[in-house]
mmCIF file of the N, C-alpha and C atoms, coordinates in Angstrom:
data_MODEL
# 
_entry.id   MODEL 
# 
loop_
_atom_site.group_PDB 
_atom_site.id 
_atom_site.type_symbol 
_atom_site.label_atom_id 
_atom_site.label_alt_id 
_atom_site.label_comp_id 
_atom_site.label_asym_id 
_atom_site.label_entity_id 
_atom_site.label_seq_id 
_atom_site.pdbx_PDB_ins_code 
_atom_site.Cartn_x 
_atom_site.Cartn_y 
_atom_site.Cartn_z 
_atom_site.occupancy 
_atom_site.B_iso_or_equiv 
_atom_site.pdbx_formal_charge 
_atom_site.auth_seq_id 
_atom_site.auth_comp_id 
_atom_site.auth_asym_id 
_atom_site.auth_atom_id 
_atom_site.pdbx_PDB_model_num 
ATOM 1   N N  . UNK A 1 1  ? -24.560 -11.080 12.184  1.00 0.00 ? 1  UNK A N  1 
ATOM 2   C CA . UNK A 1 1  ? -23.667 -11.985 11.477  1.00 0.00 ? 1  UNK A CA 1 
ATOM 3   C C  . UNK A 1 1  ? -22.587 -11.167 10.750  1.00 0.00 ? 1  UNK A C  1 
ATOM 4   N N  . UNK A 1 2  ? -21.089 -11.757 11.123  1.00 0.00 ? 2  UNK A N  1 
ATOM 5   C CA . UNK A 1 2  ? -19.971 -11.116 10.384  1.00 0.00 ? 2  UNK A CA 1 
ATOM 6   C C  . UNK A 1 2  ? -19.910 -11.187 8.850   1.00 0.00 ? 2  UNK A C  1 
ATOM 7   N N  . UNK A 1 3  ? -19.449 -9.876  7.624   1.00 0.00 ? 3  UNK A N  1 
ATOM 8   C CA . UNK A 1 3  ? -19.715 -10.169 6.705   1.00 0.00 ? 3  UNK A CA 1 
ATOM 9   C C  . UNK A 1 3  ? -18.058 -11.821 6.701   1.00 0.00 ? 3  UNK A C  1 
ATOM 10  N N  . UNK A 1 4  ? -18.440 -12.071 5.265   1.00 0.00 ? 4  UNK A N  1 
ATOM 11  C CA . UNK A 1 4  ? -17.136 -13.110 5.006   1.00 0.00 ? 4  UNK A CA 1 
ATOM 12  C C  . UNK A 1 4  ? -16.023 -12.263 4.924   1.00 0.00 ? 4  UNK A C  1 
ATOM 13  N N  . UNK A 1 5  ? -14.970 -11.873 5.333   1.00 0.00 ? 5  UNK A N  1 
ATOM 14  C CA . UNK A 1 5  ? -14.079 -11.081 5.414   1.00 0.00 ? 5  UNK A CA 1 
ATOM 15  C C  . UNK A 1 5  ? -12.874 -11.641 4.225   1.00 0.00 ? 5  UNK A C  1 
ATOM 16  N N  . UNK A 1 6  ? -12.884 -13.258 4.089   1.00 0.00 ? 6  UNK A N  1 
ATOM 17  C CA . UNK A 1 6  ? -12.150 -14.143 3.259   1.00 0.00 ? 6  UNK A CA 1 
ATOM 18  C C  . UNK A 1 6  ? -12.161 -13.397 1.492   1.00 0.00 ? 6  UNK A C  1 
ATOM 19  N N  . UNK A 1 7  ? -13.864 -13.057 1.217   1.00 0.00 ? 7  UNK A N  1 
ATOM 20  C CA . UNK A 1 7  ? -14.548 -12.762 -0.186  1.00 0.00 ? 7  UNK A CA 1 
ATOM 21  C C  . UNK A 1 7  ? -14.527 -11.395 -0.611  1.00 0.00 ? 7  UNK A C  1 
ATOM 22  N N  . UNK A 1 8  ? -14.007 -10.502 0.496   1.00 0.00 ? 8  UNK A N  1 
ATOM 23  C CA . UNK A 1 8  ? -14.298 -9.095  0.174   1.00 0.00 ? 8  UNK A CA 1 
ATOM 24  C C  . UNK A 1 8  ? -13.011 -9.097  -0.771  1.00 0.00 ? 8  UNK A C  1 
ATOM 25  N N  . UNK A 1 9  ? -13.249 -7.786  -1.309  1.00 0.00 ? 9  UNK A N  1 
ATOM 26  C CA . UNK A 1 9  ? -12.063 -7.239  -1.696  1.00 0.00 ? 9  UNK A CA 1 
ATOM 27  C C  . UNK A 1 9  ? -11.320 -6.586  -1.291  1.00 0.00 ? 9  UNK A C  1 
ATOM 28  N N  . UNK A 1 10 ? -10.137 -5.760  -1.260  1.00 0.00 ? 10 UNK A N  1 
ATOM 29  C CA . UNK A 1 10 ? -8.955  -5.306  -0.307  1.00 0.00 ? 10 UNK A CA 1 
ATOM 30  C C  . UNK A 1 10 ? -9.679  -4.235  -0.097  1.00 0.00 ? 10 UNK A C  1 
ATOM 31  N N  . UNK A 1 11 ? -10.163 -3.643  -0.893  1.00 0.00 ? 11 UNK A N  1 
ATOM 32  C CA . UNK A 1 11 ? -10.692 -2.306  -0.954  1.00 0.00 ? 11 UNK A CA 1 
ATOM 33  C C  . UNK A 1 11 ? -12.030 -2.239  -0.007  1.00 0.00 ? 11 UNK A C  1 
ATOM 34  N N  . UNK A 1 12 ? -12.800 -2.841  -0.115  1.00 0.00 ? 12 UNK A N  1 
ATOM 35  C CA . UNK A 1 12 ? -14.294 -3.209  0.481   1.00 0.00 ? 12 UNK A CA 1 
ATOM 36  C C  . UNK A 1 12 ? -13.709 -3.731  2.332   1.00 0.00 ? 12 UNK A C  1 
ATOM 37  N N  . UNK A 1 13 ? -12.679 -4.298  2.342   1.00 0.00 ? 13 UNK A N  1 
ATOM 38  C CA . UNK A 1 13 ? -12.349 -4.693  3.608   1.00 0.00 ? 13 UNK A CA 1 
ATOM 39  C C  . UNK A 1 13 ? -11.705 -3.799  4.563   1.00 0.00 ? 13 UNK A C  1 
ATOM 40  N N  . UNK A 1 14 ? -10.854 -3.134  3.599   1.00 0.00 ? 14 UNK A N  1 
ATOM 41  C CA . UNK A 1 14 ? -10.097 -1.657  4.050   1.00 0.00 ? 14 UNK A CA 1 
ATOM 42  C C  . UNK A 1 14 ? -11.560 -0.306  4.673   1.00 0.00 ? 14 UNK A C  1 
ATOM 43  N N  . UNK A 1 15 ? -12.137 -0.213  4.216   1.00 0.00 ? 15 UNK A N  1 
ATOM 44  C CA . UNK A 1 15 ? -13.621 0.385   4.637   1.00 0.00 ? 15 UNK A CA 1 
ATOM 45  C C  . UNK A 1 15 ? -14.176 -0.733  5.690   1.00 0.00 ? 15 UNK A C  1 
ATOM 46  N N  . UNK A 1 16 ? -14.225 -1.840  5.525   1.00 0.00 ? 16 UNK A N  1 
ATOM 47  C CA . UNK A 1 16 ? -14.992 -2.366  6.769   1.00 0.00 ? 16 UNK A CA 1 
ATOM 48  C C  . UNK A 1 16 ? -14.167 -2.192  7.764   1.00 0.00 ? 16 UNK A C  1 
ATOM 49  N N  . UNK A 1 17 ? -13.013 -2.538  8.139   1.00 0.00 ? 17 UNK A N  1 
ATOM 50  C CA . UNK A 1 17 ? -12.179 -1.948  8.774   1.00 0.00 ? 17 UNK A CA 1 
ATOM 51  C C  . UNK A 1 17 ? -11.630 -0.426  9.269   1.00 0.00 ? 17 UNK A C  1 
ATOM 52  N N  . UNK A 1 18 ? -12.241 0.321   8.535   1.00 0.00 ? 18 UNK A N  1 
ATOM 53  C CA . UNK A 1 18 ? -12.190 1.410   8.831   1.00 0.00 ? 18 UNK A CA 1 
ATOM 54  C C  . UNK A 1 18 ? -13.492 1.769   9.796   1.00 0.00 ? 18 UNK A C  1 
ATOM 55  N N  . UNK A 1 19 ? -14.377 1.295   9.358   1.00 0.00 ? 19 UNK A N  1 
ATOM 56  C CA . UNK A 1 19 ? -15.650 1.510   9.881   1.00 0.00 ? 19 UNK A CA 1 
ATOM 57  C C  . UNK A 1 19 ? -16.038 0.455   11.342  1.00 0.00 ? 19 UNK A C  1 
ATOM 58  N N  . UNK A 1 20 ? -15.560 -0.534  11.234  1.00 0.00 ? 20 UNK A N  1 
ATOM 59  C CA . UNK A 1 20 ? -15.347 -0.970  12.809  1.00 0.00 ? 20 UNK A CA 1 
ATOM 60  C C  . UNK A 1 20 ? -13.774 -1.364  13.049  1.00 0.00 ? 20 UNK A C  1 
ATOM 61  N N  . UNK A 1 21 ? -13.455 -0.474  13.664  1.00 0.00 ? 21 UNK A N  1 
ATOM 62  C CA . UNK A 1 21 ? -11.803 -0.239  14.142  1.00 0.00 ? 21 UNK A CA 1 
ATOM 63  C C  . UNK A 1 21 ? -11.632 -1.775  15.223  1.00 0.00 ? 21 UNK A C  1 
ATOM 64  N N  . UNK A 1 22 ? -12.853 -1.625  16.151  1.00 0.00 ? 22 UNK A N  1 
ATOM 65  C CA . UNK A 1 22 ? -12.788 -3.192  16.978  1.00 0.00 ? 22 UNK A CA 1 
ATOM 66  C C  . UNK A 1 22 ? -12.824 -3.867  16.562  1.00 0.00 ? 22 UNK A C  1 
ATOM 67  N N  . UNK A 1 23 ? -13.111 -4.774  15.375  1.00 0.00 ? 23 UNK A N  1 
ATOM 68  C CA . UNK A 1 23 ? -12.995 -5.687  15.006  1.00 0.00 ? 23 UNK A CA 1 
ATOM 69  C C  . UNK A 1 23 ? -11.634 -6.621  14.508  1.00 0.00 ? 23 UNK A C  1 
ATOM 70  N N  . UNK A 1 24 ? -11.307 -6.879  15.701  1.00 0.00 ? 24 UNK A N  1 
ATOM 71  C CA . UNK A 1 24 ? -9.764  -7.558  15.144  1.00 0.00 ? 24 UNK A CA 1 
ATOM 72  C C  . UNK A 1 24 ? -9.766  -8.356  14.205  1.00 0.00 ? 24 UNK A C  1 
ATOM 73  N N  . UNK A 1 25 ? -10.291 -9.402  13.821  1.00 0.00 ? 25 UNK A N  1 
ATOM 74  C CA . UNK A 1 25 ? -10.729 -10.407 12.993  1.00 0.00 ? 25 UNK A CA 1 
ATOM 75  C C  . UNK A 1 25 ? -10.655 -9.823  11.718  1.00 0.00 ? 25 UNK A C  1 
ATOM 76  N N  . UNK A 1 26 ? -11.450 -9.147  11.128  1.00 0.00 ? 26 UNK A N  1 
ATOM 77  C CA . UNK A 1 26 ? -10.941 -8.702  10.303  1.00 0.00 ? 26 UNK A CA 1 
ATOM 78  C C  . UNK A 1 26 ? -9.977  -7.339  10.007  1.00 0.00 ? 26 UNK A C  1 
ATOM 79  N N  . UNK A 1 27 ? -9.328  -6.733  11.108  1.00 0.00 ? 27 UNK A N  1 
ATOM 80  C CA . UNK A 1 27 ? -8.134  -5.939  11.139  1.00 0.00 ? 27 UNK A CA 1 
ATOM 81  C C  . UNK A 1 27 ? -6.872  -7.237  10.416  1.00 0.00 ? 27 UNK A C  1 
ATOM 82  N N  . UNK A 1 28 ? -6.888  -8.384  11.150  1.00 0.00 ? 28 UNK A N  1 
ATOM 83  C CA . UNK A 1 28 ? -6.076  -9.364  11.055  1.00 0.00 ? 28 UNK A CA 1 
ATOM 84  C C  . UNK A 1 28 ? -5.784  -10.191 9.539   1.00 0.00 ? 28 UNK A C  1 
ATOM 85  N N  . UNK A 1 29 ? -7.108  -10.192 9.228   1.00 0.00 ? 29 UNK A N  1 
ATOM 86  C CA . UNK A 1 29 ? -6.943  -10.299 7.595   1.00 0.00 ? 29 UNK A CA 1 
ATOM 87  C C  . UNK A 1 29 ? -6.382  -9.761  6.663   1.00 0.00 ? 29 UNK A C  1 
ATOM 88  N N  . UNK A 1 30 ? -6.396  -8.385  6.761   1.00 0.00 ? 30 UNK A N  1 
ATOM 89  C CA . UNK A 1 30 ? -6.334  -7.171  6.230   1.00 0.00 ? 30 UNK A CA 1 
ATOM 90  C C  . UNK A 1 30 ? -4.619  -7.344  6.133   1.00 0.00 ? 30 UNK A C  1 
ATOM 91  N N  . UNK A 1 31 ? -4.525  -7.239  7.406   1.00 0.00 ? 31 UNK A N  1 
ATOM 92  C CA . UNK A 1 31 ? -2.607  -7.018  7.738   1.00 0.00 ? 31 UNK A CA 1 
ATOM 93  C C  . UNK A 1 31 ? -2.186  -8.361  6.803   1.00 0.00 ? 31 UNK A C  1 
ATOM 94  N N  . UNK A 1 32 ? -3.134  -9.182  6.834   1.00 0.00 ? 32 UNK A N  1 
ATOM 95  C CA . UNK A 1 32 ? -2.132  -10.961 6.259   1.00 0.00 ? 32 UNK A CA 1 
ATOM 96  C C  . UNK A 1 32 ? -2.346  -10.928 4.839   1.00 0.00 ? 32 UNK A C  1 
ATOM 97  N N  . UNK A 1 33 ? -3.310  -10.080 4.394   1.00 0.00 ? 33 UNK A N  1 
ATOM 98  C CA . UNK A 1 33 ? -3.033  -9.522  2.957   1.00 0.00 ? 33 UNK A CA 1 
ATOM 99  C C  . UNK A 1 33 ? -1.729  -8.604  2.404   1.00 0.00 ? 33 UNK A C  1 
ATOM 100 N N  . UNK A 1 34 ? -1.086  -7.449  3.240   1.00 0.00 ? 34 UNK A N  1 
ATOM 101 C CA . UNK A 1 34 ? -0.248  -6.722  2.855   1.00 0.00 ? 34 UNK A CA 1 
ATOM 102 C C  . UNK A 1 34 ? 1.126   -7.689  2.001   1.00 0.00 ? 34 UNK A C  1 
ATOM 103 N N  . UNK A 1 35 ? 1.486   -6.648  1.069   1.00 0.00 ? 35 UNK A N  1 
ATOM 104 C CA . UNK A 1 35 ? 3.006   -7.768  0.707   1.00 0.00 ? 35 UNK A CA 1 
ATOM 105 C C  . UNK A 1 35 ? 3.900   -7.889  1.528   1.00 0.00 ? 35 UNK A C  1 
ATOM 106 N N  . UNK A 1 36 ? 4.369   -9.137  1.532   1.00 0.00 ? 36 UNK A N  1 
ATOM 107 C CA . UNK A 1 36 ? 5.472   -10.012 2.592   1.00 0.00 ? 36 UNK A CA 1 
ATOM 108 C C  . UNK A 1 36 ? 6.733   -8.719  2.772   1.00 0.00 ? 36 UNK A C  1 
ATOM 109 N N  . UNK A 1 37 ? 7.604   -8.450  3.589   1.00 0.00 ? 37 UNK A N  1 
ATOM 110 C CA . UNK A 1 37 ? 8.555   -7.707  3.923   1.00 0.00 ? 37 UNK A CA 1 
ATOM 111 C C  . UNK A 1 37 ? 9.186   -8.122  2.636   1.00 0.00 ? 37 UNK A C  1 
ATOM 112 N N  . UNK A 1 38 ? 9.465   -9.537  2.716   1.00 0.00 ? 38 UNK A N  1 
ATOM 113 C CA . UNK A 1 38 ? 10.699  -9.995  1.638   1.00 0.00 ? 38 UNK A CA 1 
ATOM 114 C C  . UNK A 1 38 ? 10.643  -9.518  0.249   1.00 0.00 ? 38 UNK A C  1 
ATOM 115 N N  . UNK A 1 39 ? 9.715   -8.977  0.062   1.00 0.00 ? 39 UNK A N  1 
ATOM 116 C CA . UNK A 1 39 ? 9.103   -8.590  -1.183  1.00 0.00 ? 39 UNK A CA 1 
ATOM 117 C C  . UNK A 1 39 ? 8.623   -7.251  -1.355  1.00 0.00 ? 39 UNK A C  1 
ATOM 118 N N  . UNK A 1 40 ? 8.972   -6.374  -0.127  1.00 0.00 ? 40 UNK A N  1 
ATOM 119 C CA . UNK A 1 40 ? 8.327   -5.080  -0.087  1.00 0.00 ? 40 UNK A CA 1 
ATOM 120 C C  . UNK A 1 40 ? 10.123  -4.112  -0.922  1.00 0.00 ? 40 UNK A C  1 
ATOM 121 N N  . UNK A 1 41 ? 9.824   -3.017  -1.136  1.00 0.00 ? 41 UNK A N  1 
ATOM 122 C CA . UNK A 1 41 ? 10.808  -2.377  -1.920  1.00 0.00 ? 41 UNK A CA 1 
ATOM 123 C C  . UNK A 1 41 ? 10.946  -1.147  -0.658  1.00 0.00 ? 41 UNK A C  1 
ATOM 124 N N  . UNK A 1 42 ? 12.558  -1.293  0.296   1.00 0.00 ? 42 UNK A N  1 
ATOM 125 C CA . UNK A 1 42 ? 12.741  -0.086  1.203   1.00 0.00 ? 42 UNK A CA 1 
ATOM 126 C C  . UNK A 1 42 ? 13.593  0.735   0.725   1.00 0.00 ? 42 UNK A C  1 
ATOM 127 N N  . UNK A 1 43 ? 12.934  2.039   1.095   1.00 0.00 ? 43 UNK A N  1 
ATOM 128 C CA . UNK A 1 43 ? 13.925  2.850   0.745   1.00 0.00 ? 43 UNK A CA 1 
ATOM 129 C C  . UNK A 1 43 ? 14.733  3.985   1.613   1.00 0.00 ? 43 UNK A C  1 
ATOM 130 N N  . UNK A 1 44 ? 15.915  4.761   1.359   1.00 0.00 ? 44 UNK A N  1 
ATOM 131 C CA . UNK A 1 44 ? 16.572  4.936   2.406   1.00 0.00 ? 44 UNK A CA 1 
ATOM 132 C C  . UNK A 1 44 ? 15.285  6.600   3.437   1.00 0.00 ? 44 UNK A C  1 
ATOM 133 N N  . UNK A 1 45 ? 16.201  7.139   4.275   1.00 0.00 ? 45 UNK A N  1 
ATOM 134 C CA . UNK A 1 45 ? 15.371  8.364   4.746   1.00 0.00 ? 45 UNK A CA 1 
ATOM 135 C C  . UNK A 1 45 ? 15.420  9.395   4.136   1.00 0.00 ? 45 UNK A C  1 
ATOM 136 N N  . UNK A 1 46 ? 14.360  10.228  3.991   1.00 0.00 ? 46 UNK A N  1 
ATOM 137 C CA . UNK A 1 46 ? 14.259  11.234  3.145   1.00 0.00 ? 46 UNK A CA 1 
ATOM 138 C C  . UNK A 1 46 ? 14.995  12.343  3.538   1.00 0.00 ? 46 UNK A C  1 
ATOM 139 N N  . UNK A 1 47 ? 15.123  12.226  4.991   1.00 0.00 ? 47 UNK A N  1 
ATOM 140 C CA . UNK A 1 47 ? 16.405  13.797  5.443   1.00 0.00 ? 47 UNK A CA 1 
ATOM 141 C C  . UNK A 1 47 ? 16.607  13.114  6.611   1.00 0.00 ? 47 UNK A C  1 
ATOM 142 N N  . UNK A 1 48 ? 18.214  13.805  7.221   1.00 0.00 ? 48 UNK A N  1 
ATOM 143 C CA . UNK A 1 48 ? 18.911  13.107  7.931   1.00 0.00 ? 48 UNK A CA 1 
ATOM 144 C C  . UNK A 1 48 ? 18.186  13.708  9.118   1.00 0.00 ? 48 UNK A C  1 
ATOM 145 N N  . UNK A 1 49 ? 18.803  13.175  10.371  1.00 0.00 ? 49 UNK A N  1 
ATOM 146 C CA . UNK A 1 49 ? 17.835  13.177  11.852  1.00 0.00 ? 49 UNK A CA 1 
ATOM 147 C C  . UNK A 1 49 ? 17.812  14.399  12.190  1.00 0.00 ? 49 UNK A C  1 
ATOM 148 N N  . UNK A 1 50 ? 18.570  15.739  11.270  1.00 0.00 ? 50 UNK A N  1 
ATOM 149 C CA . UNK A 1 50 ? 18.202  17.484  11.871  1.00 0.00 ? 50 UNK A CA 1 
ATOM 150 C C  . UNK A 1 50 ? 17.698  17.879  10.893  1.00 0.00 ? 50 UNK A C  1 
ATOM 151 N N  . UNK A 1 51 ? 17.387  17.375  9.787   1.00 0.00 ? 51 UNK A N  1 
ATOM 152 C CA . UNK A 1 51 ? 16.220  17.374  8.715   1.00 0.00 ? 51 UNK A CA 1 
ATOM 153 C C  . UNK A 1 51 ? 16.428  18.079  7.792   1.00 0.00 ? 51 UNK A C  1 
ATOM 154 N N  . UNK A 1 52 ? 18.087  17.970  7.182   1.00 0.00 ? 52 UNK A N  1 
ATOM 155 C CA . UNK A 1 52 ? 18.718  18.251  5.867   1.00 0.00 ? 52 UNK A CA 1 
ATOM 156 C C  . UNK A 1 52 ? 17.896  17.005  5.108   1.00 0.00 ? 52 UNK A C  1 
ATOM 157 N N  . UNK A 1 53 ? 17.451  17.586  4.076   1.00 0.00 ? 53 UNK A N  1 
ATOM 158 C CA . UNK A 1 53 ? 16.716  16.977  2.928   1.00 0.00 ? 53 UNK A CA 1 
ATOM 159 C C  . UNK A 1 53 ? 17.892  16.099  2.412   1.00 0.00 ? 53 UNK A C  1 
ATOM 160 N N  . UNK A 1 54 ? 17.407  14.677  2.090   1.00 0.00 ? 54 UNK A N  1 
ATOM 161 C CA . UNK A 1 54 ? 18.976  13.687  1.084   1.00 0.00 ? 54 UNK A CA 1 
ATOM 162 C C  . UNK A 1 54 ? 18.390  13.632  -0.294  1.00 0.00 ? 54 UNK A C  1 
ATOM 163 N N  . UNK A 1 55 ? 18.666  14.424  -1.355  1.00 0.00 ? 55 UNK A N  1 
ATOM 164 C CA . UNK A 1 55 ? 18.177  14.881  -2.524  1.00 0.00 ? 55 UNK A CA 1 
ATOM 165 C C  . UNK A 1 55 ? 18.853  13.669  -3.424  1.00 0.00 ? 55 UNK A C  1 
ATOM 166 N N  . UNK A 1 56 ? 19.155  12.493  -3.047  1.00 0.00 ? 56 UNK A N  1 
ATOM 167 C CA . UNK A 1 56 ? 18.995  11.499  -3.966  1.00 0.00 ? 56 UNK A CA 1 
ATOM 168 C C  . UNK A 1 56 ? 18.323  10.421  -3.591  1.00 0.00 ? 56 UNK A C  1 
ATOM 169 N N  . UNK A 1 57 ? 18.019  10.618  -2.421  1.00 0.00 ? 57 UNK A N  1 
ATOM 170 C CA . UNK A 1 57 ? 16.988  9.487   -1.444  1.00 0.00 ? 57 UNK A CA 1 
ATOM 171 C C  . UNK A 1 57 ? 15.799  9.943   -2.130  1.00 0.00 ? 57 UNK A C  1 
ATOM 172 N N  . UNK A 1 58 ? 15.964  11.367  -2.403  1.00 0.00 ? 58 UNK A N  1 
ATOM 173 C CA . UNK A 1 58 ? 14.125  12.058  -2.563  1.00 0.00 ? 58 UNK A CA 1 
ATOM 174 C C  . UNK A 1 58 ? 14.337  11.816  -3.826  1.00 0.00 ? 58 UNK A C  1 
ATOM 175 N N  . UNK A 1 59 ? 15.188  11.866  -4.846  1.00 0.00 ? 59 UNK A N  1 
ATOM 176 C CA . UNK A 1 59 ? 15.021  11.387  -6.246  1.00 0.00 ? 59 UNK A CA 1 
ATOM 177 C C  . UNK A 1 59 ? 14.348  9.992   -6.342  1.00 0.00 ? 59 UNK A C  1 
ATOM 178 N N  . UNK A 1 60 ? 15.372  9.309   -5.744  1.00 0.00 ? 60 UNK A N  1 
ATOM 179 C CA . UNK A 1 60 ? 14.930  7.747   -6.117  1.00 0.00 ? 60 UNK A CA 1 
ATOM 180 C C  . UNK A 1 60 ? 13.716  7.566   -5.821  1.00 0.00 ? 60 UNK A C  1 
ATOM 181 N N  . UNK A 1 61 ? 12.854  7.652   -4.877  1.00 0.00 ? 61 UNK A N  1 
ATOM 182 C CA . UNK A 1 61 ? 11.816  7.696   -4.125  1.00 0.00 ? 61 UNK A CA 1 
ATOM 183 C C  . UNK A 1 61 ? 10.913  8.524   -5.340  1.00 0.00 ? 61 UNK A C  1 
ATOM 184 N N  . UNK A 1 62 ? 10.915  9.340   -6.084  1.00 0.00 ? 62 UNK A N  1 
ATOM 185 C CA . UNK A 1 62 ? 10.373  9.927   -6.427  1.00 0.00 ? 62 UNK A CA 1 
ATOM 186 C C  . UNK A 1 62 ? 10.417  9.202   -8.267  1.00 0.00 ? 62 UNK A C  1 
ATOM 187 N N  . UNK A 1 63 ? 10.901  8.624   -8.432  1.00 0.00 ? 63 UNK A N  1 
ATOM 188 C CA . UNK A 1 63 ? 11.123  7.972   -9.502  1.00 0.00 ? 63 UNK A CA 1 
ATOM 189 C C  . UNK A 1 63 ? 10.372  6.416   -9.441  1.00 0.00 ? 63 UNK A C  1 
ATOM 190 N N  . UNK A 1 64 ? 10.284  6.055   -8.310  1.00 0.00 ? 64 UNK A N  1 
ATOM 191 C CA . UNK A 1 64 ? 9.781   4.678   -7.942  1.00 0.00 ? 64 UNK A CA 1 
ATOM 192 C C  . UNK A 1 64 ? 8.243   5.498   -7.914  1.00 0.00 ? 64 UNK A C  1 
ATOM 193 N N  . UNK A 1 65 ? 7.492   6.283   -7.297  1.00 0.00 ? 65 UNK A N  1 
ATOM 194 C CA . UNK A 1 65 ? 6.403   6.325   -7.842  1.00 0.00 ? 65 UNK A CA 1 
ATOM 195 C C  . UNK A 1 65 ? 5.966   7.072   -8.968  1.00 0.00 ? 65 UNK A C  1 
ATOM 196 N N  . UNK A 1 66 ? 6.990   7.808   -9.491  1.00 0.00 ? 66 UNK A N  1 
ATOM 197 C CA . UNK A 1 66 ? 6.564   7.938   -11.121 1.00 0.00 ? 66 UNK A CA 1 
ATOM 198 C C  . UNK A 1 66 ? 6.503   6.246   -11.764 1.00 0.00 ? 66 UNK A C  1 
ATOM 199 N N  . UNK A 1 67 ? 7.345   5.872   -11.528 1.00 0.00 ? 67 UNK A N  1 
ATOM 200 C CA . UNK A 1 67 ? 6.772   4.056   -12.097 1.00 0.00 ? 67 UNK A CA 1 
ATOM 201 C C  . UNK A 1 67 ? 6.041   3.599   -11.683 1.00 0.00 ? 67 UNK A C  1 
ATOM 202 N N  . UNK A 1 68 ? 5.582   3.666   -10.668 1.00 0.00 ? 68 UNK A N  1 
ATOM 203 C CA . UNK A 1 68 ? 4.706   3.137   -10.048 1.00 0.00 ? 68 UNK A CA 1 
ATOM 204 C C  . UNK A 1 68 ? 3.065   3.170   -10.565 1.00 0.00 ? 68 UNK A C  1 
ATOM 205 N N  . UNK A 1 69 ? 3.048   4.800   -10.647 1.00 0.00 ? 69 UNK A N  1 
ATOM 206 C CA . UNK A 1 69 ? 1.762   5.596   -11.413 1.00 0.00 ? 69 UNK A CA 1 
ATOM 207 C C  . UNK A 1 69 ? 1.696   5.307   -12.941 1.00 0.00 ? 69 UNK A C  1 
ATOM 208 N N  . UNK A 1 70 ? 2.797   5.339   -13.504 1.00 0.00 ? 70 UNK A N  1 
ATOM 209 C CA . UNK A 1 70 ? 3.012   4.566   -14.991 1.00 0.00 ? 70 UNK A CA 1 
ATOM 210 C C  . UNK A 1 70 ? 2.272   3.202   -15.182 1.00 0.00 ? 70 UNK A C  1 
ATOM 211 N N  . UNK A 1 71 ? 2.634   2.352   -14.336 1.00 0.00 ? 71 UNK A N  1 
ATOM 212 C CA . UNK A 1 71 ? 2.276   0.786   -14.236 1.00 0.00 ? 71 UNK A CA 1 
ATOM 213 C C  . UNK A 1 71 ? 0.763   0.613   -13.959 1.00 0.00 ? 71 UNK A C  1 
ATOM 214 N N  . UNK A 1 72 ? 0.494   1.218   -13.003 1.00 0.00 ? 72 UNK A N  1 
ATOM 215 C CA . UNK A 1 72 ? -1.475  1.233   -12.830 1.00 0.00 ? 72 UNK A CA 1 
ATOM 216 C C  . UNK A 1 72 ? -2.109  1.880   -14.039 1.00 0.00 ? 72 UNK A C  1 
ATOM 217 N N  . UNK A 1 73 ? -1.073  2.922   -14.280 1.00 0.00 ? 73 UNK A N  1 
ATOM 218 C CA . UNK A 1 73 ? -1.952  3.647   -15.805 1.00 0.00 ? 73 UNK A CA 1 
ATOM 219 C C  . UNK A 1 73 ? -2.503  2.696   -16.851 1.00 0.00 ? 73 UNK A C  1 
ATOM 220 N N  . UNK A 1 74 ? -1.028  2.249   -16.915 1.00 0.00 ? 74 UNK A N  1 
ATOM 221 C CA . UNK A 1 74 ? -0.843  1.002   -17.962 1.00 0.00 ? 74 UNK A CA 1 
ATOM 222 C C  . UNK A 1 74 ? -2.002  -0.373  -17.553 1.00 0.00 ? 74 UNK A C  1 
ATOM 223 N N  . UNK A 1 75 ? -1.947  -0.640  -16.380 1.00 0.00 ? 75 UNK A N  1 
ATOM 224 C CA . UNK A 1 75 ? -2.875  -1.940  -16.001 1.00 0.00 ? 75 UNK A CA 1 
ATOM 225 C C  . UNK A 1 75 ? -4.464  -1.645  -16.148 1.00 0.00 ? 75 UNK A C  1 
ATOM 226 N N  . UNK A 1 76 ? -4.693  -0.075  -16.138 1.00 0.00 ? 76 UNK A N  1 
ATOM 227 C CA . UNK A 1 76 ? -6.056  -0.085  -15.989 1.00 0.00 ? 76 UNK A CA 1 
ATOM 228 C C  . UNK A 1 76 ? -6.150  0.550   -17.747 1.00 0.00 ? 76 UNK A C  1 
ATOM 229 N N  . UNK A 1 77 ? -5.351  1.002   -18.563 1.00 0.00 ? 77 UNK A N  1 
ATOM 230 C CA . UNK A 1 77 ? -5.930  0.870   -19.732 1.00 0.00 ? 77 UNK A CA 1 
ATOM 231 C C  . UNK A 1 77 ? -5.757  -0.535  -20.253 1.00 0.00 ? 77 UNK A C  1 
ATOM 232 N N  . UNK A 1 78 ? -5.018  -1.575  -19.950 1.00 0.00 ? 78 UNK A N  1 
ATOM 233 C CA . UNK A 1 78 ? -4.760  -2.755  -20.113 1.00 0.00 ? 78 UNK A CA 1 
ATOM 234 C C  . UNK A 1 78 ? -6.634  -3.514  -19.851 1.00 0.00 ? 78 UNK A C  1 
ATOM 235 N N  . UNK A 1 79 ? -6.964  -3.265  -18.595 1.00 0.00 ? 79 UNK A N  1 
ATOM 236 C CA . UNK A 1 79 ? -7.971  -3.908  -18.090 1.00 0.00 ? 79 UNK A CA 1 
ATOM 237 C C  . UNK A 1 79 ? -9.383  -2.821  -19.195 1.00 0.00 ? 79 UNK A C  1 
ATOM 238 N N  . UNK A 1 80 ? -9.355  -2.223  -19.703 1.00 0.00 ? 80 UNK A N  1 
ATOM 239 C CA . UNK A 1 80 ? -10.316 -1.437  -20.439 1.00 0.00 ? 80 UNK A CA 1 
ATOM 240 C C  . UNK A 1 80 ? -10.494 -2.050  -21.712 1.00 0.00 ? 80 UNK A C  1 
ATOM 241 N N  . UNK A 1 81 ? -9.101  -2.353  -21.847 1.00 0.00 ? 81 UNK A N  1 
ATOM 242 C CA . UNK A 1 81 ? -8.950  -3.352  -23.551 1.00 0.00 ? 81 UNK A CA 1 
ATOM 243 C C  . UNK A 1 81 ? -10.092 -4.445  -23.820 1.00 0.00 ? 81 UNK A C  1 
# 
């Protein structure tokens, strides 16, 4: 019997999925969890196609997960409170 794939958590499903790669069913869940495109944050390429580094592409990029790491810091001493 399949576990409920609906009840897991992202994390717990991401491992079941890892651990049976065949299982489309819940591969398929997994993907319909990710955030929507419309809502995802793109950013440009990190070096051009002969692989000069773009040192403000790599800034920005590099500033979005310094916030990024800020914000979980913040949510999980938030969630400790």
């Amino acid at each position: 019997m399949k576990p409920n794939f609906a009840e897991m958590s992202t994390k717990k499903l991401k491992a079941y999925v890892l651990a049976h790669r065949e299982d489309l069913e819940a591969l398929d869940i997994l993907v319909n969890r990710r955030t929507p495109d419309s809502e995802a944050t793109l950013y440009g390429p990190m070096v051009t196609a002969d692989g000069t580094p773009i040192e403000d592409n790599i800034r920005i990029a590099e500033e979005a997960i310094r916030q990024r790491i800020e914000q979980a810091n913040q949510n999980k001493q938030d969630s400790q409170s």
